[in-house]
Each structure stands twice: as C-alpha cells, then as structure tokens.
C-alpha positions in Angstrom: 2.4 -9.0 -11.8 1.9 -10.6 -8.3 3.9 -10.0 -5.1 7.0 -12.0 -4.4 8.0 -12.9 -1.0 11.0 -13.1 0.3 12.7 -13.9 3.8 15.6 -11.4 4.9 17.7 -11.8 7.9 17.3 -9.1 10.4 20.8 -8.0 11.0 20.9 -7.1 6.8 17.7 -4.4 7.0 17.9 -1.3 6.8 14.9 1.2 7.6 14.8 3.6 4.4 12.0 5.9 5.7 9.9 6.6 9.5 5.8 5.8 9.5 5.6 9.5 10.3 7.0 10.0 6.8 4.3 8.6 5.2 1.1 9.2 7.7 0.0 12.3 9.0 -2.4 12.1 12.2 -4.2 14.9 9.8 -5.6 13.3 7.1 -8.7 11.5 7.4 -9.0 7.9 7.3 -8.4 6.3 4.0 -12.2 5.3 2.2 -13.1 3.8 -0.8 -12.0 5.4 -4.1 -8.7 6.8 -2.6 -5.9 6.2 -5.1 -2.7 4.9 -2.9 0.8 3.8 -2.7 2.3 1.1 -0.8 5.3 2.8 1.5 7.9 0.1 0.0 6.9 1.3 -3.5 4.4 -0.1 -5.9 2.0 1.5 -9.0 -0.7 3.7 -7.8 -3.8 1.1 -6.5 -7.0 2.1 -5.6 -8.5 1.7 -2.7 -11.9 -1.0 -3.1 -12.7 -2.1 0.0 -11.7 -1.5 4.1 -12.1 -4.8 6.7 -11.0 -3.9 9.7 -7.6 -2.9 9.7 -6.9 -3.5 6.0 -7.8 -2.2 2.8 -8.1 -4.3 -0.6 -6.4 -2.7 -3.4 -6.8 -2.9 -7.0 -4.5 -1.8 -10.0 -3.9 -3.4 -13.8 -1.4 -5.5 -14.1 0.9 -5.4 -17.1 -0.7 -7.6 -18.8 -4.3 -5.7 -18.7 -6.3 -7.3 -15.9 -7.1 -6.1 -12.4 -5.8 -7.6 -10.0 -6.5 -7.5 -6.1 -4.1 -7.1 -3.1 -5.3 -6.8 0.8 -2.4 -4.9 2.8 -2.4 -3.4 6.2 -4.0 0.3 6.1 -0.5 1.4 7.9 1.0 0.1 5.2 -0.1 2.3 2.2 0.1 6.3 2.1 -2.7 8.5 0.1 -1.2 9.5 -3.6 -0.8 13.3 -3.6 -2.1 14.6 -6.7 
C-alpha cells in the first residue's frame, strides 16, 4: 500500500488535532526499534533508521512485504502500548 498524494486548497483545511497533542517535551527522542504512528493516521511502523531530522519507517504492506517510508520525526508520535 504506498502513500497517495494529494494537493488541497488552503481555505478547505481544517486542523483536527495541536503538535502538543501528540509530542510531549518528556519523552525521549524517538531511536531505533520504537514502534510509531504517523499523527494523520497510518498502521503501527517501526522505526529503522534516524538521518537528521527524519526517521525511515517500516511496516508490511497488505500484500506481505515491507515496505519503507522516510517522514519528518515531528510527524510521527511513539505507539503507547
């Protein structure tokens, strides 16, 4: 299952949740092996690698193989088991 990508117009946005709902200045940074969500929504991912201000996520697609994302750090939140 890959990502699709849309454009949206501005004015037809609406913000659904704050970054301070999903981060707290708490937690310790996110490392490899932490099991995460992306704040949109998605399946849990795990974290496999960190570059810079990024982290490359991995999770089995529906059809069986892994597959490989690179996000944002700020946008994924730890899962809370």
């Amino acid at each position: 299952m890959g990502l699709r990508r849309a454009v949206f117009p501005l004015d037809r946005l609406v913000v659904v949740g704050r970054l301070e709902d999903f981060h707290d200045s708490r937690e310790p940074p996110l490392t490899i092996g932490n099991r995460v969500f992306l704040n949109s929504g998605s399946p849990p991912m795990m974290v496999v690698d960190i570059c810079g201000d990024n982290v490359v996520t991995a999770f089995r697609g529906r059809d069986g193989k892994i597959v490989e994302y690179e996000f944002p750090a700020i946008c994924v939140h730890r899962c809370r088991d």
